[in-house]
DOMIVEX-831735 format. One record per residue (C-alpha): residue in three letters; z, y, x. Coordinates in Angstrom, 3 decimals, decimal comma. Each point is the difference from the previous one (the first is absolute). Layout:
# residues N
{rec "ala"; {Z; Y; X}} ...
This chain:
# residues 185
{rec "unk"; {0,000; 0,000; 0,000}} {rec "unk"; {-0,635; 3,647; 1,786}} {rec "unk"; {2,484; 1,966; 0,068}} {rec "unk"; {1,037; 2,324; -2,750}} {rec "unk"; {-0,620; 3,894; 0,063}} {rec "unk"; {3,254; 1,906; -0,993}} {rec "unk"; {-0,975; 4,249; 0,225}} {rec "unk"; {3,494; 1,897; -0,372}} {rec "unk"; {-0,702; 3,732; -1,256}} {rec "unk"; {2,760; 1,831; 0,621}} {rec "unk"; {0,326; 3,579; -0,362}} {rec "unk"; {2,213; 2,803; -2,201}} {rec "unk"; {0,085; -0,183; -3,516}} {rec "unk"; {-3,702; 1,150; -1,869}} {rec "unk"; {-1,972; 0,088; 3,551}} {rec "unk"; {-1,995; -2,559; -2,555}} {rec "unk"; {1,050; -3,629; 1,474}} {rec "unk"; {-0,128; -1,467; -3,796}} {rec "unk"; {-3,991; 1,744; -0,523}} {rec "unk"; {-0,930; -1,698; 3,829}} {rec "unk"; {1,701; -3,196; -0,736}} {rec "unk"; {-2,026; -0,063; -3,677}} {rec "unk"; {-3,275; 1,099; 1,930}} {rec "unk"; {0,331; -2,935; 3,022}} {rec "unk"; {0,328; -2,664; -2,773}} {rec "unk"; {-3,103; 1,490; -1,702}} {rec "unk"; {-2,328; 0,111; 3,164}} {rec "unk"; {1,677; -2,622; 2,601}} {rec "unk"; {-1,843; -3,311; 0,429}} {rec "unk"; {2,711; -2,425; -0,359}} {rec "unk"; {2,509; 0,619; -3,045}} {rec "unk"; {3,371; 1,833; 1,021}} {rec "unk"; {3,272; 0,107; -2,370}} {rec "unk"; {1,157; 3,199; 0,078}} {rec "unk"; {3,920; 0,236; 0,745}} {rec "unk"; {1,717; 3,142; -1,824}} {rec "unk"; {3,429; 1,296; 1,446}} {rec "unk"; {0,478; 1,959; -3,291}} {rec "unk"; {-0,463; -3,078; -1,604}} {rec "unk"; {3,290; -1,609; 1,903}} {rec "unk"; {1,825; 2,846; -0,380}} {rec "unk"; {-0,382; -0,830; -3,794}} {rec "unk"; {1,137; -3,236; 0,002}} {rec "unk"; {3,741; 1,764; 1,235}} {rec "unk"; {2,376; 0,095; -3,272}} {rec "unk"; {-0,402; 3,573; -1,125}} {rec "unk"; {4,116; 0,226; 0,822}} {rec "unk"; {-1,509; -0,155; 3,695}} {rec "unk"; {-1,678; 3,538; -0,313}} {rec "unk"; {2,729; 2,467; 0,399}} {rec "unk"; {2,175; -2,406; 1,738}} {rec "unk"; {1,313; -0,279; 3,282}} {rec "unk"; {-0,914; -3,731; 0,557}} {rec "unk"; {-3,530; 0,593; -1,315}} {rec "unk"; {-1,608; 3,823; 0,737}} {rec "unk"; {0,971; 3,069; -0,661}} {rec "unk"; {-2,192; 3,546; -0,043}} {rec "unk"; {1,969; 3,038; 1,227}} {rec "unk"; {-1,936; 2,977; -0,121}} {rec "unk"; {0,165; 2,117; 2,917}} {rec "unk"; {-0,805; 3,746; 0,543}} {rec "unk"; {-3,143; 0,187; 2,713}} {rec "unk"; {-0,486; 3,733; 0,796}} {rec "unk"; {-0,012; 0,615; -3,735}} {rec "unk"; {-1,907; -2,994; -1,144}} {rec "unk"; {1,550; -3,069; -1,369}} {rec "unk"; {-0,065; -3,187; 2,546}} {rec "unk"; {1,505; -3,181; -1,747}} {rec "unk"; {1,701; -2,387; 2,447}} {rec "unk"; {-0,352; -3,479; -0,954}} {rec "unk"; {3,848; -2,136; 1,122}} {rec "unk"; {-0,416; -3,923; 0,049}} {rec "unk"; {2,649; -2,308; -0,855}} {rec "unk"; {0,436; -3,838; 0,866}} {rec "unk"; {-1,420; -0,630; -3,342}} {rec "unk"; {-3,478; 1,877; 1,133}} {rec "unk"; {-0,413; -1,220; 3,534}} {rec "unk"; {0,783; -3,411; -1,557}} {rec "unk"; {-2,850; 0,461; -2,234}} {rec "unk"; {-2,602; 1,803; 2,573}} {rec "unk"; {0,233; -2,732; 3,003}} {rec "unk"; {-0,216; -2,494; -3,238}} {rec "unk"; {-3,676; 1,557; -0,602}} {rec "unk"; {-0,842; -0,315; 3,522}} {rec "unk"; {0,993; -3,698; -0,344}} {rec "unk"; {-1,880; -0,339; -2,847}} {rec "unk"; {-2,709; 1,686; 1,132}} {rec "unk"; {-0,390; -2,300; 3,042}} {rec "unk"; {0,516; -3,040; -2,282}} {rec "unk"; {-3,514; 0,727; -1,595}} {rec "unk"; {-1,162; 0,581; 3,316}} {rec "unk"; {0,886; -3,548; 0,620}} {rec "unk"; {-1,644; -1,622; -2,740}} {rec "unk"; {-3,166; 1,494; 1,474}} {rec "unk"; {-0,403; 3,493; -2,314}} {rec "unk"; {-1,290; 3,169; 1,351}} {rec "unk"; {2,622; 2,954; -1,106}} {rec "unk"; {-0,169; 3,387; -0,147}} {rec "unk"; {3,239; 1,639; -0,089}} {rec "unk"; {0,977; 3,773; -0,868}} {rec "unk"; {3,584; 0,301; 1,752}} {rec "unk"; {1,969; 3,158; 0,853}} {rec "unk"; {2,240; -0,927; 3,148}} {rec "unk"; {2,490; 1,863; 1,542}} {rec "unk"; {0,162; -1,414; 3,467}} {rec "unk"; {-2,015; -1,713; 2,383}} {rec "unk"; {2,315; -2,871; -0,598}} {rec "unk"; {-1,184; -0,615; -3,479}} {rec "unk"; {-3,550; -0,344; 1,634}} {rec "unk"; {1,292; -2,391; 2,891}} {rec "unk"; {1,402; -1,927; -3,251}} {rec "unk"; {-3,577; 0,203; -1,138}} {rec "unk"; {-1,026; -1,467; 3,952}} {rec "unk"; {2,503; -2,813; -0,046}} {rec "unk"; {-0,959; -1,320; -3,361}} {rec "unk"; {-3,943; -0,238; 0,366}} {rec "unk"; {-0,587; -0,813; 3,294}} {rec "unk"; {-2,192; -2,821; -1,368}} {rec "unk"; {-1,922; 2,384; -1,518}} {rec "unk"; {-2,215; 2,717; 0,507}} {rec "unk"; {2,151; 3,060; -0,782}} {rec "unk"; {-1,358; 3,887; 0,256}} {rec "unk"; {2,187; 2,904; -0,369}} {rec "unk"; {-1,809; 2,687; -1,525}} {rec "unk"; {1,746; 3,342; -0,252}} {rec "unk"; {-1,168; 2,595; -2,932}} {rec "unk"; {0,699; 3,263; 0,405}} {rec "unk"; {-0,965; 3,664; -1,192}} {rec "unk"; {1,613; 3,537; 0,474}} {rec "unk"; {3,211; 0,124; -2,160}} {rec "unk"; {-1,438; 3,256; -1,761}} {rec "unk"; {-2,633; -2,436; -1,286}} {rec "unk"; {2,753; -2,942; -0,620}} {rec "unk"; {2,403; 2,408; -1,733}} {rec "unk"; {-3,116; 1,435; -2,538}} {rec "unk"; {-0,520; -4,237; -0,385}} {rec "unk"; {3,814; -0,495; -1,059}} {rec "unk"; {-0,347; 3,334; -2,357}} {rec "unk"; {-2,988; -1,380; -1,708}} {rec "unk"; {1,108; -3,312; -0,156}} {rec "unk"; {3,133; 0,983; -2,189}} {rec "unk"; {1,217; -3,348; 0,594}} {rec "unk"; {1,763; 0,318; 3,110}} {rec "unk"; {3,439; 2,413; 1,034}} {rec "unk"; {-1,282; 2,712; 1,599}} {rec "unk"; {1,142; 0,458; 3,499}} {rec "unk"; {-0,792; -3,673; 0,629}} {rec "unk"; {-2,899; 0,551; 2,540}} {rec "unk"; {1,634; 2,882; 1,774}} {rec "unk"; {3,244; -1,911; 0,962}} {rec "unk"; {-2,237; -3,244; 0,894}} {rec "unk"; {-2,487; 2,158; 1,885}} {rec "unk"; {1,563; -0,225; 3,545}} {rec "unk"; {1,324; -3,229; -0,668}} {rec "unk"; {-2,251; -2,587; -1,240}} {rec "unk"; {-2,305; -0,145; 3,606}} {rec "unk"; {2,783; -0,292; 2,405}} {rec "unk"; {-0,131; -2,446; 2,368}} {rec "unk"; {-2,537; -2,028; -1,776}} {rec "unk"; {-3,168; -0,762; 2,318}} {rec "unk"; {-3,330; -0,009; -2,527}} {rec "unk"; {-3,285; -1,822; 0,537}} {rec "unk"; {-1,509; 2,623; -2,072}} {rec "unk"; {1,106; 3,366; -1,226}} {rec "unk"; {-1,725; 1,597; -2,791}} {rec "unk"; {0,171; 3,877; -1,930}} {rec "unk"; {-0,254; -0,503; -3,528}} {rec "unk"; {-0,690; 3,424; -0,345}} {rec "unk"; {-3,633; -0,266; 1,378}} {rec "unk"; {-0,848; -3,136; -1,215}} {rec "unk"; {0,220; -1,221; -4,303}} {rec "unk"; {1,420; -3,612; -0,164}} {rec "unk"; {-3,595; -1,885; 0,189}} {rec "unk"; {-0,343; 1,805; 3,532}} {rec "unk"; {2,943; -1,122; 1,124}} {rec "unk"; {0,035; -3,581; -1,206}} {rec "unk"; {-3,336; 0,066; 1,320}} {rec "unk"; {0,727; 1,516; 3,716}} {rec "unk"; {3,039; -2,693; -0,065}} {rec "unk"; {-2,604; -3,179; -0,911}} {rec "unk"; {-2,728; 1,439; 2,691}} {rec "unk"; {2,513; -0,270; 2,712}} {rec "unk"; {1,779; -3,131; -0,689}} {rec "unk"; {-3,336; -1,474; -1,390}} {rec "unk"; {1,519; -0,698; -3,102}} 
């Protein structure tokens, strides 16, 4: 069997990892499940949200504009290096995945390392000015605002990328497609 693709996008909240993830399934050869943090976060208790074991939001005063820290509990990391092990568990079986992931620390991507050596993993980092992520999080409605600015400095560190793209200069399709044309996808 060859060895299964696994493409991590990682990258602050509405830099458009969900639109590229949607976009590689639609134009990649081979099929790729598509892996949705937000959709782990759901599967927390609602109790979690607001709570010190799960994650809480504190909004934060930035220079006059809101930044909204994100504080994980047990309950969170629990659940977060549980996707990774999930995610490497399809890898296993032999599926490509295509994961959209926001991670904190370059430890969270050696967790990523570790788990799919077998297969063929490629960090991809999205990214765009945080003028154009903060008009994203506004339009969106869906988000807190302040989300993007706190993550901004954070989400990057000490995370080495195969690939770094601006999601500001390119619409989904582009990027999905610049990501297949390098790893010949």
């Amino acid at each position: 069997m060859d060895r299964s693709t696994v493409i991590i996008l990682n990258g602050v909240g509405s830099v458009g990892k969900t639109s590229t993830a949607k976009a590689i399934q639609q134009i990649a050869r081979a099929p790729f499940l598509h892996v949705q943090m937000d959709t782990f976060l759901e599967m927390l208790p609602p109790r979690m949200f607001g709570h010190p074991d799960g994650y809480i939001f504190e909004t934060l005063d930035d220079g006059g504009s809101p930044s909204v820290a994100i504080h994980s509990g047990p309950a969170l990391e629990r659940l977060m290096r549980g996707m990774r092990s999930a995610v490497a568990a399809m890898a296993a079986e032999g599926n490509n995945v295509v994961v959209d992931d926001v991670m904190f620390s370059g430890g969270e991507a050696d967790d990523y390392r570790r788990l799919l050596g077998r297969s063929n993993l490629r960090l991809v980092a999205l990214i765009a000015p945080l003028e154009v992520l903060e008009a994203r999080e506004r339009d969106r409605g869906d988000r807190e605002l302040g989300l993007a600015r706190w993550q901004y400095d954070r989400v990057h560190q000490g995370i080495a990328y195969d690939l770094r793209i601006d999601t500001s200069l390119l619409t989904p399709r582009e990027a999905a497609q610049t990501i297949c044309q390098t790893f010949a996808l």
